[in-house]
DSSP file (Angstrom, degrees, kcal/mol; ACC not computed):
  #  RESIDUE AA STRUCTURE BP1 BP2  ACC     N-H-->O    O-->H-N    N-H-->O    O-->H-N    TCO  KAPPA ALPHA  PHI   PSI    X-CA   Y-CA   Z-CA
    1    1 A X              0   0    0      0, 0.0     3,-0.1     0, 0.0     2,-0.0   0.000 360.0 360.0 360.0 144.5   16.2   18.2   18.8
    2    2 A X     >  -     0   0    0      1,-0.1     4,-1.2     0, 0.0     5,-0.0  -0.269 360.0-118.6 -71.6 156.2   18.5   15.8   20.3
    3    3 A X  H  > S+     0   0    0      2,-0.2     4,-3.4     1,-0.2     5,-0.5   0.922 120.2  49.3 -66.7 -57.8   21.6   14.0   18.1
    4    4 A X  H  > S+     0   0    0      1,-0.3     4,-0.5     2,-0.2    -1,-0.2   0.778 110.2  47.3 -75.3   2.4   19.9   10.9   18.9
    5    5 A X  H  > S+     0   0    0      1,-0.2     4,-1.3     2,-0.2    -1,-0.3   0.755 107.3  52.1 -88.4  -8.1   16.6   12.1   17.8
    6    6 A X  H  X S+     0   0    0     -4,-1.2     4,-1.3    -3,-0.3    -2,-0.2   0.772 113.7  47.9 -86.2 -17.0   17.6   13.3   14.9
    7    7 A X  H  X S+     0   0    0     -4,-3.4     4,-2.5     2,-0.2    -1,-0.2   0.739 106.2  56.4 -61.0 -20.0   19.4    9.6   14.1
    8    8 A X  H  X S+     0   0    0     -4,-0.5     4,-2.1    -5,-0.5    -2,-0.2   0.949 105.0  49.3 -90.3 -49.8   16.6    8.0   15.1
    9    9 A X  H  X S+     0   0    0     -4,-1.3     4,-1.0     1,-0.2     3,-0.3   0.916 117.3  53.3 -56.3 -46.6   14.3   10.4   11.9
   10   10 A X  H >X S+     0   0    0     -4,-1.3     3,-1.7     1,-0.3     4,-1.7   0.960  95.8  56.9 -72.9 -61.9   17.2    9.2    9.7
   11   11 A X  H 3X S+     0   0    0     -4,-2.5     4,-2.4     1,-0.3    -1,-0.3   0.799 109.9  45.4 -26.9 -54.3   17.1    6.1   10.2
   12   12 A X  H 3X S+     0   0    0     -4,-2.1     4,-0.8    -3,-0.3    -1,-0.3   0.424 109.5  52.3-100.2  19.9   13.6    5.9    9.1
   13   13 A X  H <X S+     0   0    0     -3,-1.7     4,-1.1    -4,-1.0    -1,-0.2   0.554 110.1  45.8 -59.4 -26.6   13.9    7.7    6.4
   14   14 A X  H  X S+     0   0    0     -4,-1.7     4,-2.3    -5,-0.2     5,-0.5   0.875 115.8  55.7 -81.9 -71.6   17.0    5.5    5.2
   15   15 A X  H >X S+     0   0    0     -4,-2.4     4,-1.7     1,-0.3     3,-1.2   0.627 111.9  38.4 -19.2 -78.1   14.4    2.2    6.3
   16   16 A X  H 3X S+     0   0    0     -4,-0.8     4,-2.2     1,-0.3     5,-0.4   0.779 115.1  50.0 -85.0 -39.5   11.4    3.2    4.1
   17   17 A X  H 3X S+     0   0    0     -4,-1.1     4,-2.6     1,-0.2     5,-0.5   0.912 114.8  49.1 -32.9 -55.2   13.4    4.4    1.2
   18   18 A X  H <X S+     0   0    0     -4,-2.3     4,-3.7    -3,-1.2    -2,-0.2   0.961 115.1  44.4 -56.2 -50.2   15.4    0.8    1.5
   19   19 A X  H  X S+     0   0    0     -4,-1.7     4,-1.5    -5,-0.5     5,-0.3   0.828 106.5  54.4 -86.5  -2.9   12.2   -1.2    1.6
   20   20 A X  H  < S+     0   0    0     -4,-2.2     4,-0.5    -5,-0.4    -1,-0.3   0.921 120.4  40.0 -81.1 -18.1   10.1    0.5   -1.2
   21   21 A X  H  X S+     0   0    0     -4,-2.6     4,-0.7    -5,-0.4    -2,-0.2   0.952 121.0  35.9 -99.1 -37.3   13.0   -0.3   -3.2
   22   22 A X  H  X S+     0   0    0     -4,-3.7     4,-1.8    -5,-0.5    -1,-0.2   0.516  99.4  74.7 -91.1  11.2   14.0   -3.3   -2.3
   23   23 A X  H  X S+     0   0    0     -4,-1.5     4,-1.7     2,-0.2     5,-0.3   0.945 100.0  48.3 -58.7 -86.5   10.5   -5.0   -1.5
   24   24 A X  H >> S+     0   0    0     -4,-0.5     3,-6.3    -5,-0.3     4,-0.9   0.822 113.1  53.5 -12.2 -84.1    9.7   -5.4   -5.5
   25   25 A X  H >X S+     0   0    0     -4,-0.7     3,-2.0     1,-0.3     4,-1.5   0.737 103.5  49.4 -33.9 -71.3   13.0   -6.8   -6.0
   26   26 A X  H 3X S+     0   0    0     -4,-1.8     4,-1.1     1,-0.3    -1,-0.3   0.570 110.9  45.9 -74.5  10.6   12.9   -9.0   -3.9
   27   27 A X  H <X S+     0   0    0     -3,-6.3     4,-0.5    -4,-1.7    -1,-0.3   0.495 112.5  55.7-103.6   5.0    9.4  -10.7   -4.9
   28   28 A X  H << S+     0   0    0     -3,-2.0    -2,-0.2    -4,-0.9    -3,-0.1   0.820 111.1  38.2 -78.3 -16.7   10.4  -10.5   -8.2
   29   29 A X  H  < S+     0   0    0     -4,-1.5    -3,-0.1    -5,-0.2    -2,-0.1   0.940 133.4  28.3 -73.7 -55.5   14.0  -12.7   -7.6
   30   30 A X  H  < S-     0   0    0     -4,-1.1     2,-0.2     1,-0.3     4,-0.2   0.793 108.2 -98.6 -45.9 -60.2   12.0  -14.9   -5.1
   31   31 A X     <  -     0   0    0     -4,-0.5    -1,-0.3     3,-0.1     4,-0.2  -0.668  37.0 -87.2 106.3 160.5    8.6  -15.4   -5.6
   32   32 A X  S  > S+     0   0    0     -2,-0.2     4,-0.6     3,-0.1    -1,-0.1   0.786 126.4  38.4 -78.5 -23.0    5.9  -14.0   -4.2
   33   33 A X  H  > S+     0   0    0      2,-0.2     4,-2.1     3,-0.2    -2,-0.1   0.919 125.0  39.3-108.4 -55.0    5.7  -16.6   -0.9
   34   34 A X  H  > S+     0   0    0     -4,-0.2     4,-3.7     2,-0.2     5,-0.2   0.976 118.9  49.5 -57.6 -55.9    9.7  -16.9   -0.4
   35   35 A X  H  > S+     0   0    0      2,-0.2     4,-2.4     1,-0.2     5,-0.2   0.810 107.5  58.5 -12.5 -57.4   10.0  -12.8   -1.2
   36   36 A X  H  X S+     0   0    0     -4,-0.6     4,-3.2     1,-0.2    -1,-0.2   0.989 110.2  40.0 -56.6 -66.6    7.1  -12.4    1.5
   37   37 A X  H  X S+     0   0    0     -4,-2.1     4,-2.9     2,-0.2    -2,-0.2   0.928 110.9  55.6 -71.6 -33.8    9.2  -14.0    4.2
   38   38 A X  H  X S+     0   0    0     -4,-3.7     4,-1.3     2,-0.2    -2,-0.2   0.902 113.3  46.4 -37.8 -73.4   12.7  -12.3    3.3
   39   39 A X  H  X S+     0   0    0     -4,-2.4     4,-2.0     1,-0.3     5,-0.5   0.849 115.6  39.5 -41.0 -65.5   11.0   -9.1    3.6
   40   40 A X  H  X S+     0   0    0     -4,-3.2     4,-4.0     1,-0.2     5,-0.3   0.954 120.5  45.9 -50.6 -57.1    9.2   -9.6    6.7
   41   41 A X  H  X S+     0   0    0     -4,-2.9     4,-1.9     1,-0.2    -1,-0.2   0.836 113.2  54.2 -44.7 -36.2   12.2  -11.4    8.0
   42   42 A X  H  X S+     0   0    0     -4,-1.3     4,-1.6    -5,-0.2    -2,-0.2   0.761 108.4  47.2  14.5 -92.7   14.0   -8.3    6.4
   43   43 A X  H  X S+     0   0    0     -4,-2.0     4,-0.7     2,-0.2    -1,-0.2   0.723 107.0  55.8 -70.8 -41.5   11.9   -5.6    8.4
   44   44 A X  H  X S+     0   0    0     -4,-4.0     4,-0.8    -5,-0.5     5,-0.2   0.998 108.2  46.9 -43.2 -59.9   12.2   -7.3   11.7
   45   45 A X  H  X S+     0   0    0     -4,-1.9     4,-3.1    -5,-0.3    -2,-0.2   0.844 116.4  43.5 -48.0 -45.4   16.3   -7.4   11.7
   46   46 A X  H  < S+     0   0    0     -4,-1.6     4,-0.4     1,-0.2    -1,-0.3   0.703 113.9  46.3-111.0  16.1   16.8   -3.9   10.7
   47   47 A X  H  X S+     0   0    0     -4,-0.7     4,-0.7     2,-0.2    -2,-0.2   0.519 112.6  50.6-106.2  11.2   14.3   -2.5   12.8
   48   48 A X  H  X S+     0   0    0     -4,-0.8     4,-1.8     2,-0.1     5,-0.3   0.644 111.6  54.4 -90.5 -24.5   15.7   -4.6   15.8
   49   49 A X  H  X S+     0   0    0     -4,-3.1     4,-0.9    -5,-0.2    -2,-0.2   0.794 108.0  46.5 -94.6   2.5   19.1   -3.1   14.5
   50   50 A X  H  >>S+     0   0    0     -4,-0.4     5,-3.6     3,-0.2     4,-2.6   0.814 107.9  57.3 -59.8 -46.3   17.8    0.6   14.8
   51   51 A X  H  <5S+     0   0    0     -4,-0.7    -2,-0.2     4,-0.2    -3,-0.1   0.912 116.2  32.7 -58.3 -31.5   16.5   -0.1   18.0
   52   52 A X  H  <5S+     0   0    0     -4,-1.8    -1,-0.2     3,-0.2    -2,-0.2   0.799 130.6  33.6 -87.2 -43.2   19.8   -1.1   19.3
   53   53 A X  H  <5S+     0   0    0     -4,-0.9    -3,-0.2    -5,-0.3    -2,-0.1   0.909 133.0  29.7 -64.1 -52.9   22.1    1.3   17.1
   54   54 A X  T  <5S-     0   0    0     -4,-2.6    -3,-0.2   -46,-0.1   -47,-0.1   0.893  94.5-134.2 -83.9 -51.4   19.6    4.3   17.0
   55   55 A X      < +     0   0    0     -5,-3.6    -4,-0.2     1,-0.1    -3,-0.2   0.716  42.7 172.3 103.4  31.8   17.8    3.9   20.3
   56   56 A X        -     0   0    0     -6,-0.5    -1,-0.1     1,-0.1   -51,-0.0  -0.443  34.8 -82.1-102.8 155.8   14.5    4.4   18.6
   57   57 A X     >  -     0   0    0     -2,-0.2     4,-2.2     1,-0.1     5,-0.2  -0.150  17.4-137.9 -27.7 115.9   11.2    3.9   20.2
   58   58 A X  H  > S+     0   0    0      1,-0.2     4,-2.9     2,-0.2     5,-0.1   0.917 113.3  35.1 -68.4 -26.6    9.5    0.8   20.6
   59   59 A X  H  > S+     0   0    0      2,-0.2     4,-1.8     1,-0.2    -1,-0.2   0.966 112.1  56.8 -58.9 -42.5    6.1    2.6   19.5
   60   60 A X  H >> S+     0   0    0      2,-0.2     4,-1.1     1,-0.2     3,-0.8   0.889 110.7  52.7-113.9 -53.0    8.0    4.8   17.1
   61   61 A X  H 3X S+     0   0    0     -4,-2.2     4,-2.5     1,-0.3     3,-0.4   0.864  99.9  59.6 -33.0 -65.2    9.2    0.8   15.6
   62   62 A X  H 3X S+     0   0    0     -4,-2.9     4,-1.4     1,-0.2    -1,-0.3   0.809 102.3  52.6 -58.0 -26.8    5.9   -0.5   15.2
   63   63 A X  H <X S+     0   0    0     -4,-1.8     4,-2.2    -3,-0.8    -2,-0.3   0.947 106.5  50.7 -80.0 -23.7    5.1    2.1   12.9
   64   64 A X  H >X S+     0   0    0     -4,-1.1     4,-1.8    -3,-0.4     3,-1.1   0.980 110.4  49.6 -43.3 -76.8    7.8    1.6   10.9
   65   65 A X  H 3X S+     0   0    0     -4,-2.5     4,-4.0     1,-0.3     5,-0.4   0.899 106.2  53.8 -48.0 -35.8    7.1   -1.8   10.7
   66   66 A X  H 3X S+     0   0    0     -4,-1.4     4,-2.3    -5,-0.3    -1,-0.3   0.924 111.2  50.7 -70.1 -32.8    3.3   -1.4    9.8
   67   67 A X  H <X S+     0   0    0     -4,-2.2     4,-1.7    -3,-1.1    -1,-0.2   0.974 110.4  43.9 -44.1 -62.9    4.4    0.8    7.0
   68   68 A X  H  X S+     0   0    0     -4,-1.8     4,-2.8     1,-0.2     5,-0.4   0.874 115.8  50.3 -66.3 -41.3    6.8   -1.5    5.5
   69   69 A X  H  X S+     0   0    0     -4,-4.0     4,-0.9     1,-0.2    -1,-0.2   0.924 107.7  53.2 -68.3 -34.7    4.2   -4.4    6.0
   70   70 A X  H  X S+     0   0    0     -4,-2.3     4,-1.8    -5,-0.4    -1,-0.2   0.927 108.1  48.7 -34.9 -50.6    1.4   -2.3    4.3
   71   71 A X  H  X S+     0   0    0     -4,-1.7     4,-2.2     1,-0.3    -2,-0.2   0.905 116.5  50.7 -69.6 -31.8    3.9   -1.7    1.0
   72   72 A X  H  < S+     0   0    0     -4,-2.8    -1,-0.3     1,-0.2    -2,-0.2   0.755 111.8  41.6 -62.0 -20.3    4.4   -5.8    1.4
   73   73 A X  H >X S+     0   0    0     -4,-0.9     4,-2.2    -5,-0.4     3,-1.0   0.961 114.1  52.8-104.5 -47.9    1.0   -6.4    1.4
   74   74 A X  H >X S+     0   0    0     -4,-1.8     4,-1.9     1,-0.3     3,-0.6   0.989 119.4  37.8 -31.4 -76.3    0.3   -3.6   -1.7
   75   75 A X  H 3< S+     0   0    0     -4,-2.2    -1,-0.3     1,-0.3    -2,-0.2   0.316 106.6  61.6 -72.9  13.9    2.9   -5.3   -3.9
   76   76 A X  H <4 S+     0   0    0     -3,-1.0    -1,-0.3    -5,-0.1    -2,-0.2   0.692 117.8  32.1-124.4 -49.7    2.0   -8.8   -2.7
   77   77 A X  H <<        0   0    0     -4,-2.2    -2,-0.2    -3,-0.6    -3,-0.2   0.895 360.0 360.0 -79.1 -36.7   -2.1   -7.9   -4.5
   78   78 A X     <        0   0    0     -4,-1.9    -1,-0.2    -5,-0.2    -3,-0.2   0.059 360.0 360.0 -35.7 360.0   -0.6   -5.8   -7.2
């Protein structure tokens, strides 16, 4: 493995750790409707600043995001 693939694995390990915890929080501080859009806005920003910092994949991105929007979408019917 490469340095930058192995930043790139870190990175989304650090991501999904960040957003399960900090998803809740912020639809409990918010709302559910303002909360909703933090997050998403959220999950864009710091997976446009992985792509640019880490170098990661734009496929590799989208899953990231589809994760994070799944846990949004879990805690958003829960």
């Amino acid at each position: 493995m490469t340095g930058g693939e192995i930043m790139s694995i870190l990175f989304a390990i650090i991501f999904l750790v960040v957003i399960f915890k900090c998803v809740g929080l912020v639809l409990g501080v918010c709302g559910k409707l303002l909360g909703a859009v933090l997050s998403l806005f959220g999950f864009i920003l710091s997976i446009a600043v992985g792509a640019i910092v880490f170098g990661i994949s734009t496929a590799f991105a989208l899953v990231l995001l589809c994760i994070a929007a799944g846990w949004l979408l879990i805690k958003l019917i829960f």
